[in-house]
KEKE-3310 file (N, C-alpha, C; in steps of 0.2 Angstrom, whole numbers, plus 5000, padded with zeros to 4 digits):
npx = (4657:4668:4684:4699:4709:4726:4736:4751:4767:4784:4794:4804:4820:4824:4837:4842:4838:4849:4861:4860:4860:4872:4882:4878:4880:4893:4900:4895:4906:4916:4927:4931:4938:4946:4955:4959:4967:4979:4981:4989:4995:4993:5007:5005:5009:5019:5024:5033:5043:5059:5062:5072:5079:5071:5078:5089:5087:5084:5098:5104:5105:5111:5126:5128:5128:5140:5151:5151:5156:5170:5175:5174:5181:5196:5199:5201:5193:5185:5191:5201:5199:5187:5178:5180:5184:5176:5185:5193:5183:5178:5190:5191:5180:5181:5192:5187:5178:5187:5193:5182:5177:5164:5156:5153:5148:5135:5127:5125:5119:5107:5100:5095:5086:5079:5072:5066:5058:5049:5044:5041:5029:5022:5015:5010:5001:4992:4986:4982:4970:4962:4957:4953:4943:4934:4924:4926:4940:4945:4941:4948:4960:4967:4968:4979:4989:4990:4996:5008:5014:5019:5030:5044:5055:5069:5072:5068:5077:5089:5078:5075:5089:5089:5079:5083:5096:5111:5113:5109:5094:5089:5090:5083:5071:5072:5071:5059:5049:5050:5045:5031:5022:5021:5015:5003:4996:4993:4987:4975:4968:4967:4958:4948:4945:4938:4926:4908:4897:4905:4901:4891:4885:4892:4887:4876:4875:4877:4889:4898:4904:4916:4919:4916:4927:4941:4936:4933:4937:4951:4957:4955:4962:4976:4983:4986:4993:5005:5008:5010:5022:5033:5035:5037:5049:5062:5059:5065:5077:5083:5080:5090:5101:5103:5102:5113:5124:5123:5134:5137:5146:5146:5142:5137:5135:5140:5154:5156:5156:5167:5176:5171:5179:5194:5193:5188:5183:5184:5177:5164:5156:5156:5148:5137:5134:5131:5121:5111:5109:5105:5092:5085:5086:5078:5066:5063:5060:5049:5040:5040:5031:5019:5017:5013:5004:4994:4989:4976:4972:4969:4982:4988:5003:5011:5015)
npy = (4755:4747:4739:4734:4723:4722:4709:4703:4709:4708:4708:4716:4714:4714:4725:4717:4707:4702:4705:4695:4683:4684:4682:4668:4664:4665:4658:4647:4644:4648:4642:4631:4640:4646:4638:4637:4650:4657:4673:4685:4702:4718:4729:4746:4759:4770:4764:4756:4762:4767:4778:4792:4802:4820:4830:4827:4828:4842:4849:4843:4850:4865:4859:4853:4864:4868:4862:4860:4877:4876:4868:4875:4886:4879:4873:4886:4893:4902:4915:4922:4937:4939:4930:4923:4908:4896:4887:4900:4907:4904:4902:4919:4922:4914:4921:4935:4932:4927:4939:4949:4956:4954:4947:4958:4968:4960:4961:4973:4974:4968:4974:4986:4981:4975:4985:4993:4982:4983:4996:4994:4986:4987:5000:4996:4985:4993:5002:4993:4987:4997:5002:4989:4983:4995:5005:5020:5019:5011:5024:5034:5026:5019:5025:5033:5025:5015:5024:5026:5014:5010:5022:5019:5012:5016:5024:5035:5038:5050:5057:5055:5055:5070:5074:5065:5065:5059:5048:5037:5035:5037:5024:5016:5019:5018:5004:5003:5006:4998:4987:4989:4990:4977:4972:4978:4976:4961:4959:4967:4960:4949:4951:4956:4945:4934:4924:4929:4923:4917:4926:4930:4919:4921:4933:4927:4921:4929:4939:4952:4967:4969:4957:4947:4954:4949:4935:4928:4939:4945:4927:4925:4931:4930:4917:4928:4938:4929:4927:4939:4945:4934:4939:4953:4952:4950:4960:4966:4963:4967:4981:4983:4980:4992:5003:5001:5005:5018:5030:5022:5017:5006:4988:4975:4979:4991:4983:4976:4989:4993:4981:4983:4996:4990:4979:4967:4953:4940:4945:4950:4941:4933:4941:4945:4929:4930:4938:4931:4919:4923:4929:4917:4912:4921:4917:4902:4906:4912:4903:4893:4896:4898:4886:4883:4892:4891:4877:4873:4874:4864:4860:4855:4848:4844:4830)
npz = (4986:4978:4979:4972:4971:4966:4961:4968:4966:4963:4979:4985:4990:5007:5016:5027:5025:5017:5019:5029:5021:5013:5021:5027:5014:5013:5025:5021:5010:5014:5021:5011:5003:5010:5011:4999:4995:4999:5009:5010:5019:5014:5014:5014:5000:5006:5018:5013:5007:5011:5021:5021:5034:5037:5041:5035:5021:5021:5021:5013:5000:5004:5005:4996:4989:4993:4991:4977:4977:4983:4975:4962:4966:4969:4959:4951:4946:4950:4957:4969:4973:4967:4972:4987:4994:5002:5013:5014:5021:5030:5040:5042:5045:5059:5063:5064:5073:5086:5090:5096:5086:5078:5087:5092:5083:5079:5093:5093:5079:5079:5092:5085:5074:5084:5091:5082:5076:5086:5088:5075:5076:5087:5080:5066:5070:5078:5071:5060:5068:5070:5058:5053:5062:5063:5054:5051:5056:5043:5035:5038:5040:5030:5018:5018:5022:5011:5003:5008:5008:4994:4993:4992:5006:5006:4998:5006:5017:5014:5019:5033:5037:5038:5047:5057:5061:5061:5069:5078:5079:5064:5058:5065:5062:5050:5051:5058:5048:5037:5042:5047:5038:5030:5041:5044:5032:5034:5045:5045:5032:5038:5050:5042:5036:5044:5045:5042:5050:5060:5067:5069:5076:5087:5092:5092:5105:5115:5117:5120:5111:5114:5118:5106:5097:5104:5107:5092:5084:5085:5088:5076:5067:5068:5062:5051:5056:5062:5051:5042:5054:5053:5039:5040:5047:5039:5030:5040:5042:5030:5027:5038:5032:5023:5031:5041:5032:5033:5037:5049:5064:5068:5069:5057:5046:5046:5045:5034:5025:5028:5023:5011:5006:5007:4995:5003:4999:5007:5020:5018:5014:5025:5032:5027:5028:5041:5042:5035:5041:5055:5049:5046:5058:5065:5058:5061:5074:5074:5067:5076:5087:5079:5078:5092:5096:5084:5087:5085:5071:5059:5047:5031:5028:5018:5007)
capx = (4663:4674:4692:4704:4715:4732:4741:4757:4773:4790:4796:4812:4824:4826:4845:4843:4839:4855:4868:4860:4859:4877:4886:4878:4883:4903:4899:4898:4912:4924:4931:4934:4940:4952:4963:4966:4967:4985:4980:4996:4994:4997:5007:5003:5016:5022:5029:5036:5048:5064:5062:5076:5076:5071:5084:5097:5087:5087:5103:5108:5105:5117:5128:5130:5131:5147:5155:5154:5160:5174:5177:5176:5188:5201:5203:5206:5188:5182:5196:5201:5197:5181:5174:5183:5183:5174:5188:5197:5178:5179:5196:5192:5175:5182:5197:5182:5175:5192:5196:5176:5172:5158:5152:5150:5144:5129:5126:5123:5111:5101:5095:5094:5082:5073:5069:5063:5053:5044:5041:5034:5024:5014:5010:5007:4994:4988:4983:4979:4964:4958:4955:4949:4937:4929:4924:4926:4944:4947:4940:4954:4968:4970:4972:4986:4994:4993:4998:5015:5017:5022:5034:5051:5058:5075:5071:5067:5084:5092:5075:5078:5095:5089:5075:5085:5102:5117:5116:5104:5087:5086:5093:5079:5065:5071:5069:5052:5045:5049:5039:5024:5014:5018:5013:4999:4993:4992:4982:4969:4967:4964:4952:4943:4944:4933:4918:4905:4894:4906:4902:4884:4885:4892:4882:4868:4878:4874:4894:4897:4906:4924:4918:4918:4935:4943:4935:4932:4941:4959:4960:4952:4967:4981:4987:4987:4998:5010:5014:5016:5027:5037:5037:5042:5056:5063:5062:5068:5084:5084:5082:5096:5108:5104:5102:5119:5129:5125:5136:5139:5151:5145:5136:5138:5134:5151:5160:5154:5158:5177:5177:5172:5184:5200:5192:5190:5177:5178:5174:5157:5155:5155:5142:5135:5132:5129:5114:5106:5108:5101:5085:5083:5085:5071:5058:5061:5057:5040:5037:5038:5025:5015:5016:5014:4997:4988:4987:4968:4969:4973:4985:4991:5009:5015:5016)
capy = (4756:4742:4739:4731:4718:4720:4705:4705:4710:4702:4711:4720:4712:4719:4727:4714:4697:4701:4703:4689:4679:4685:4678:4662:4661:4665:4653:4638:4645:4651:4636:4630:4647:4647:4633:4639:4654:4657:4679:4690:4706:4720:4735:4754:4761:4774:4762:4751:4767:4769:4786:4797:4808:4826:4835:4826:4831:4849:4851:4841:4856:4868:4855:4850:4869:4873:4858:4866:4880:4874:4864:4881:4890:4875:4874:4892:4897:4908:4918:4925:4943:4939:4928:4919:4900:4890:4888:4904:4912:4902:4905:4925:4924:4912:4928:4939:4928:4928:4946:4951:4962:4950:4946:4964:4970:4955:4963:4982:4973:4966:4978:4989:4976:4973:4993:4995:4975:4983:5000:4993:4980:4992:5006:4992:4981:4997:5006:4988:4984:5003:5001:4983:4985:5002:5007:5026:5020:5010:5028:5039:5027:5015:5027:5037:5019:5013:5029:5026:5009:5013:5024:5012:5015:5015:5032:5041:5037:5057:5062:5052:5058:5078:5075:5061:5066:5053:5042:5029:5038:5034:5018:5012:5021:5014:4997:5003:5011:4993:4983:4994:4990:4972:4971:4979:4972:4955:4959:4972:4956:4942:4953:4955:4939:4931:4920:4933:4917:4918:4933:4929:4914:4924:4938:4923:4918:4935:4939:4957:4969:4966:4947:4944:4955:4944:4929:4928:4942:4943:4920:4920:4935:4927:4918:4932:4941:4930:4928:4945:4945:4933:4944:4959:4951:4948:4965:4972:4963:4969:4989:4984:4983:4998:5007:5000:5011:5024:5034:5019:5017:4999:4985:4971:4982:4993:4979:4975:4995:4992:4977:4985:4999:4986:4974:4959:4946:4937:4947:4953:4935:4932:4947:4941:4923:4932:4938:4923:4914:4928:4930:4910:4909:4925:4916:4896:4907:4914:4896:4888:4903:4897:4878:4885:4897:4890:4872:4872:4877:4860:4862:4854:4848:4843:4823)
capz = (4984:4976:4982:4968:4973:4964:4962:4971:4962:4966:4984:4984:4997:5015:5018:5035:5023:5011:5024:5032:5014:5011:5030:5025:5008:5016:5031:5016:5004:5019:5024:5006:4997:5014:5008:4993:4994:5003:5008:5014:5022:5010:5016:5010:4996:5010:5024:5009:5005:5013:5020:5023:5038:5035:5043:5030:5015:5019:5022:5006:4995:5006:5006:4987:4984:4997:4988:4971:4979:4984:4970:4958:4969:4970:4950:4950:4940:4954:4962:4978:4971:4963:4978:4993:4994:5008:5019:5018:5021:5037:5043:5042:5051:5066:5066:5068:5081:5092:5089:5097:5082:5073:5090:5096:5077:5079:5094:5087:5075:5084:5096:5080:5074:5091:5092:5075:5074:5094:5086:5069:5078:5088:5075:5060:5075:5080:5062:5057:5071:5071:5050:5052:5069:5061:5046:5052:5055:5039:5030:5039:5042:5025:5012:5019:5022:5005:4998:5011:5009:4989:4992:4994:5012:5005:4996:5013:5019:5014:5022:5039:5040:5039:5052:5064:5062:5059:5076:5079:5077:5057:5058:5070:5060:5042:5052:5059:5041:5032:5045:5047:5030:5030:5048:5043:5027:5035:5050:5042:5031:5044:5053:5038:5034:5048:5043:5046:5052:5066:5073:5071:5081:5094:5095:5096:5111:5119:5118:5119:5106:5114:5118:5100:5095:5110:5105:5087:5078:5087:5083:5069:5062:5071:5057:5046:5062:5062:5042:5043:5055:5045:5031:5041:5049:5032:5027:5045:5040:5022:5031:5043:5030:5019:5038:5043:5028:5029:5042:5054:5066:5072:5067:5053:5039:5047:5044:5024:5022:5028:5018:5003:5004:5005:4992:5008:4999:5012:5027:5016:5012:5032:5035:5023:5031:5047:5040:5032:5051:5059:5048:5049:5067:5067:5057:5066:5082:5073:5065:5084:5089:5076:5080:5098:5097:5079:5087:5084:5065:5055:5040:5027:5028:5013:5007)
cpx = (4667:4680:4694:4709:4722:4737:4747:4761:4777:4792:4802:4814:4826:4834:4849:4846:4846:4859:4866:4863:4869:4883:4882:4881:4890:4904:4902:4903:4918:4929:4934:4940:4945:4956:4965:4969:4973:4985:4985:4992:4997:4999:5006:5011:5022:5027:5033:5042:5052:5065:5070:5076:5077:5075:5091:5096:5088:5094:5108:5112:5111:5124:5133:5131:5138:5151:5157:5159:5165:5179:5178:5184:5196:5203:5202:5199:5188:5187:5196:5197:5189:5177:5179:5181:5181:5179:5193:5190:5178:5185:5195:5186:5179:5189:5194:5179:5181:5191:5187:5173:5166:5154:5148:5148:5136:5124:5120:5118:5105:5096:5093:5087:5076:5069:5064:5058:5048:5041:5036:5029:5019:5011:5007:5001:4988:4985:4979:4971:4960:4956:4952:4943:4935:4929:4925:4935:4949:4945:4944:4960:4969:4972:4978:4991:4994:4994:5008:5018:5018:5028:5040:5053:5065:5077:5070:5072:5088:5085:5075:5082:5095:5085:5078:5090:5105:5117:5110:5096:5085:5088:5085:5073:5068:5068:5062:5046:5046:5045:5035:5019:5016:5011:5004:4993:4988:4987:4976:4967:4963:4958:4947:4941:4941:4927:4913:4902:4895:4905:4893:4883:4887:4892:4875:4869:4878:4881:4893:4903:4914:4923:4921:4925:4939:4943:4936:4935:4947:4960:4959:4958:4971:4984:4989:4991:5003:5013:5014:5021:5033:5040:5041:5048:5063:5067:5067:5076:5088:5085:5089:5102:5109:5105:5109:5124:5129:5126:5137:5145:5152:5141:5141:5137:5140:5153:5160:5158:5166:5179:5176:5175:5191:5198:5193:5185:5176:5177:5166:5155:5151:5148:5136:5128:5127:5121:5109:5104:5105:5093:5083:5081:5077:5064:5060:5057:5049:5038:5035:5034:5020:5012:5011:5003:4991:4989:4980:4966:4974:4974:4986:4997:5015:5013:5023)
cpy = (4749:4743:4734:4727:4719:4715:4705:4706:4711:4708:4712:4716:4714:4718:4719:4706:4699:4702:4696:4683:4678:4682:4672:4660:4662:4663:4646:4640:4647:4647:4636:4634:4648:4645:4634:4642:4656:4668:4683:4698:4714:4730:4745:4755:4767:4771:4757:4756:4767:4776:4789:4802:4816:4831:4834:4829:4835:4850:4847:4844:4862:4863:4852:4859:4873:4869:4861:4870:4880:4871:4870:4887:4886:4875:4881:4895:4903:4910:4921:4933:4945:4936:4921:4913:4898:4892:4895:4908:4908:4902:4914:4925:4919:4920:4934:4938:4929:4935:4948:4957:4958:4951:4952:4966:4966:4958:4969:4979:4971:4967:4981:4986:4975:4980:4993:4989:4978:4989:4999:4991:4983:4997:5000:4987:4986:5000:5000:4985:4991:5002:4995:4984:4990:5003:5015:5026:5019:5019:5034:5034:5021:5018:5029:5030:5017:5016:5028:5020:5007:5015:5019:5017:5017:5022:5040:5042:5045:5061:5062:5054:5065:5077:5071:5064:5061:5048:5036:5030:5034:5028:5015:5014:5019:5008:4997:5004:5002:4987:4983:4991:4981:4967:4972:4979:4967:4955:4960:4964:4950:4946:4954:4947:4933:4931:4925:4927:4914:4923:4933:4924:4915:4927:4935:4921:4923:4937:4949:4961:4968:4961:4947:4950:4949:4938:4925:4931:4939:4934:4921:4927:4933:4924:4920:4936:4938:4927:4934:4948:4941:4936:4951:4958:4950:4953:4968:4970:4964:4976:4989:4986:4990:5004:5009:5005:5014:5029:5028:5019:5009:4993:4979:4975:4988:4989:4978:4982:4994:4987:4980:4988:4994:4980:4969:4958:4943:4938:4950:4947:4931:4936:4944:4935:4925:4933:4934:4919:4917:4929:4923:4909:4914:4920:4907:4899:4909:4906:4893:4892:4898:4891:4880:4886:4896:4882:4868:4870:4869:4863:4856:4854:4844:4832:4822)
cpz = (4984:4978:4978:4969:4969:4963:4963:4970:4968:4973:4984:4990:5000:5015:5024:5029:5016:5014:5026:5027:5014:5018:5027:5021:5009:5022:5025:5011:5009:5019:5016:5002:5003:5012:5003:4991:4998:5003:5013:5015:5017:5011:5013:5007:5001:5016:5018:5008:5011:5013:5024:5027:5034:5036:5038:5023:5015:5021:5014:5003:4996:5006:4998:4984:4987:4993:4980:4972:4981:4978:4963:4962:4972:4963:4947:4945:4944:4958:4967:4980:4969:4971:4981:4994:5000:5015:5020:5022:5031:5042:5045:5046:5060:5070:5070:5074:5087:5092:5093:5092:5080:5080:5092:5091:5078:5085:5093:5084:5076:5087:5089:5078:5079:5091:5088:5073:5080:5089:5081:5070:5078:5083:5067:5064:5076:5076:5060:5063:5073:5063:5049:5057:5067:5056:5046:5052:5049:5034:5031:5039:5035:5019:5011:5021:5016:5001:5000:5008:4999:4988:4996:5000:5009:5001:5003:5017:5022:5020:5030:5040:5042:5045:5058:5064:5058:5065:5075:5077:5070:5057:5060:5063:5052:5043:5052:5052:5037:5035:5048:5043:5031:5035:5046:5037:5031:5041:5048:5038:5034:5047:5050:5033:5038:5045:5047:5048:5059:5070:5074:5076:5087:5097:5097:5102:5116:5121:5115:5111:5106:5117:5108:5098:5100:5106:5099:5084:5080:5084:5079:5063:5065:5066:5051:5050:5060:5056:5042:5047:5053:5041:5034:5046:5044:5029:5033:5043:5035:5025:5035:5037:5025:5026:5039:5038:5026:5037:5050:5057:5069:5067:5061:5048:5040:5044:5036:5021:5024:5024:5013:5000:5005:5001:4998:5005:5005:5019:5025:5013:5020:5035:5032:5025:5039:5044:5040:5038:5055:5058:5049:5055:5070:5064:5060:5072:5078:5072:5072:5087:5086:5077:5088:5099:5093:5080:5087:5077:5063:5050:5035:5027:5023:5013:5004)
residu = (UNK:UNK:UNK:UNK:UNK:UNK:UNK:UNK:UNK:UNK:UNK:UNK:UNK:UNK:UNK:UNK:UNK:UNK:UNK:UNK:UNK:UNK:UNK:UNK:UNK:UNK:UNK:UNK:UNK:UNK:UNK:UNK:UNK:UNK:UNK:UNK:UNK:UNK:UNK:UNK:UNK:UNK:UNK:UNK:UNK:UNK:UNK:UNK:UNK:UNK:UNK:UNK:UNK:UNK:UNK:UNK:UNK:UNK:UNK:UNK:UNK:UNK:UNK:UNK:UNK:UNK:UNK:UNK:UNK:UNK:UNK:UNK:UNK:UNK:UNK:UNK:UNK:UNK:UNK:UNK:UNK:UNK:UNK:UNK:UNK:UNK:UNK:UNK:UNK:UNK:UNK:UNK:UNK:UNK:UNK:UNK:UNK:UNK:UNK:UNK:UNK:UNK:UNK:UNK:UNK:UNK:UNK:UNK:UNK:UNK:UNK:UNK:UNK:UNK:UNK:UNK:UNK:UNK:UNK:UNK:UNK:UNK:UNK:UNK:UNK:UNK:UNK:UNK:UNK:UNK:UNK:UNK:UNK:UNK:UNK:UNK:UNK:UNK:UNK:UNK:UNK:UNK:UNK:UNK:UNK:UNK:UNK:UNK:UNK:UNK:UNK:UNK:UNK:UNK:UNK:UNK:UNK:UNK:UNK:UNK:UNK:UNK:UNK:UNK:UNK:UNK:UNK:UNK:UNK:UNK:UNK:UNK:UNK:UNK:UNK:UNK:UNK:UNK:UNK:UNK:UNK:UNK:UNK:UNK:UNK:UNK:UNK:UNK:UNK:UNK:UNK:UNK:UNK:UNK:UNK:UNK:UNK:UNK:UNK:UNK:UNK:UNK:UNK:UNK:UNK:UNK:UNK:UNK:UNK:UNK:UNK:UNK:UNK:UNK:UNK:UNK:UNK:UNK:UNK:UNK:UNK:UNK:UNK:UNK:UNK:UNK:UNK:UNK:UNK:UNK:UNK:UNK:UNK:UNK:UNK:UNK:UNK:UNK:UNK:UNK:UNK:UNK:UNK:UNK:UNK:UNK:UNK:UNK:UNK:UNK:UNK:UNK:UNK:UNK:UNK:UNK:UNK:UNK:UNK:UNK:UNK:UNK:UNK:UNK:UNK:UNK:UNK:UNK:UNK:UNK:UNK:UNK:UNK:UNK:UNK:UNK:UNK:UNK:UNK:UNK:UNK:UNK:UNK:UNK:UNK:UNK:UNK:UNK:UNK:UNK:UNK:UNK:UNK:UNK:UNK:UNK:UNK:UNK:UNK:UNK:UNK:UNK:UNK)
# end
C-alpha cells in the first residue's frame, strides 16, 4: 500500500496567533493613534435626559383636569346646578368631615366591603382550587359558575331583598356575588397555567401530591390571585354603591340618595370622590402585596 503525500495547503490561523497578532499590531499603532486622537467618554441617551420625578408626572394629569374645572365653572359654562365647582365641592365635603356624617358613612362602607371582599374570597378561592386541583371538580363546579357569572349581579338585587330582607344581609351578598367569579376566573387560570414541566420536575424530586400543590401550583397561581383580587376589589366597590340604594339608612351611597332628592351636586360629587380614594387606596394595598410576595417573578416595568 502506497500513501500520498498531499502538498500542504495554506493553514487557517489559530484564534491564539490573531489576538496575539492583533495586541501587537495596537502595541505599535497605540502610542501614535493616542496623540491624535483626543477620546471623550460617551454617556447613554437615558442619563443625558432630564428626568422628572414620577410622582409629579402622575399627578400632572389630575391636576391639569381640576384646573379646567375650575376654570369652566368660573366663566359660568358649567353651573352650580349642572356640576359644582372645585372649591365649593371642597368646602361641602370638609362640612361633612366636621359634622361626622362622611367619616361615619366611610365607616358603614367599608366594613360592608370587608364582609362581602372575606366572604367572596373564600367561596371564589375555594370553587376556584377544587375545579383547578381536580378534574372531577372542574366537571361539577365550573359549569354552574359560568352559567352564574353571566347573569349581572345587579339584576338579583329584588331577588336578595325577598330572601334577605332590607337590613344588611343583601347588601353584603351583592358585594360577595360581584367578587366571586372574578376571584374565581383568575385563580382557576393561574392553577391551570403551571408549566406542566414543573410539576414533572417535582414529582422527579420525590414531592408528594400536596408537596407539589404547596410548592409549585399555589406560587406559580399567585399572580393570577392577586390580579383578580385587583379586579374584584373594583367591582366590590362598583356592588357597594348600587347595594347602598337600595333601602339604606347609612353609608355613602345614603348620602348620594339624599343628595339626589335635594338636587346637592356637590355632596354626590364628594361621595363621589370618596369612592375613587377608597378603591385607589384598596388596590396600592394589593400592588404592595404584590411587590411584597411575587419578588421572585421578574417583570417588565415599563421604559
Amino acid at each position: 500500500m502506497s500513501i500520498s503525500h498531499a502538498p500542504p495547503g495554506p493553514r487557517e490561523p489559530d484564534i491564539s496567533e490573531i489576538s496575539k497578532q492583533g495586541t501587537q499590531h495596537g502595541s505599535q499603532q497605540g502610542p501614535r493613534q493616542g496623540a491624535d486622537l483626543d477620546l471623550t467618554p460617551i454617556a447613554p441617551a437615558s442619563s443625558r435626559r432630564t428626568r422628572v420625578p414620577r410622582s409629579l408626572r402622575r399627578t400632572t394629569g389630575p391636576l391639569l383636569l381640576l384646573a379646567l374645572w375650575q376654570l369652566l365653572s368660573t366663566t359660568g359654562v358649567l353651573t352650580p346646578d349642572v356640576l359644582a365647582s372645585p372649591g365649593r365641592i371642597a368646602q361641602v365635603g370638609w362640612d361633612l368631615i366636621a359634622d361626622g356624617s362622611l367619616p361615619g358613612a366611610i365607616g358603614t362602607s367599608l366594613r360592608r366591603v370587608a364582609g362581602g371582599l372575606l366572604l367572596g374570597t373564600v367561596i371564589g378561592v375555594g370553587l376556584a382550587l377544587a375545579s383547578g386541583l381536580f378534574r372531577v371538580g372542574e366537571d361539577l363546579v365550573d359549569a354552574p359558575v359560568q352559567m352564574l357569572r353571566t347573569v349581572p349581579f345587579v339584576g338579583l338585587i329584588p331577588l336578595f331583598i325577598i330572601w334577605f330582607g332590607i337590613g344588611e344581609a343583601p347588601k353584603i351578598a351583592i358585594i360577595t356575588l360581584g367578587v366571586t367569579f372574578p376571584l374565581y376566573l383568575n385563580v382557576y387560570a393561574g392553577i391551570r397555567g403551571v408549566d406542566a414541566q414543573l410539576i414533572e420536575a417535582g414529582e422527579s424530586l420525590g414531592l408528594s401530591r400536596w408537596g407539589l400543590v404547596r410548592h409549585v401550583v399555589l406560587p406559580g397561581a399567585l399572580p393570577g390571585a392577586l390580579t383578580g383580587l385587583r379586579y374584584s376589589l373594583g367591582i366590590a366597590w362598583l356592588a357597594l354603591v348600587f347595594a347602598e340604594q337600595v333601602n339604606a339608612d347609612s353609608g355613602i351611597g345614603f348620602l348620594m340618595v339624599q343628595a339626589r332628592d335635594f338636587l346637592r351636586t356637590d355632596v354626590i360629587v364628594v361621595c363621589l370622590i370618596v369612592y375613587a380614594f377608597l378603591g385607589l387606596l384598596a388596590d396600592f394595598v394589593v400592588r404592595t402585596l404584590e411587590r411584597l410576595l411575587l419578588q421572585w417573578r421578574p417583570t417588565f416595568t415599563g421604559r
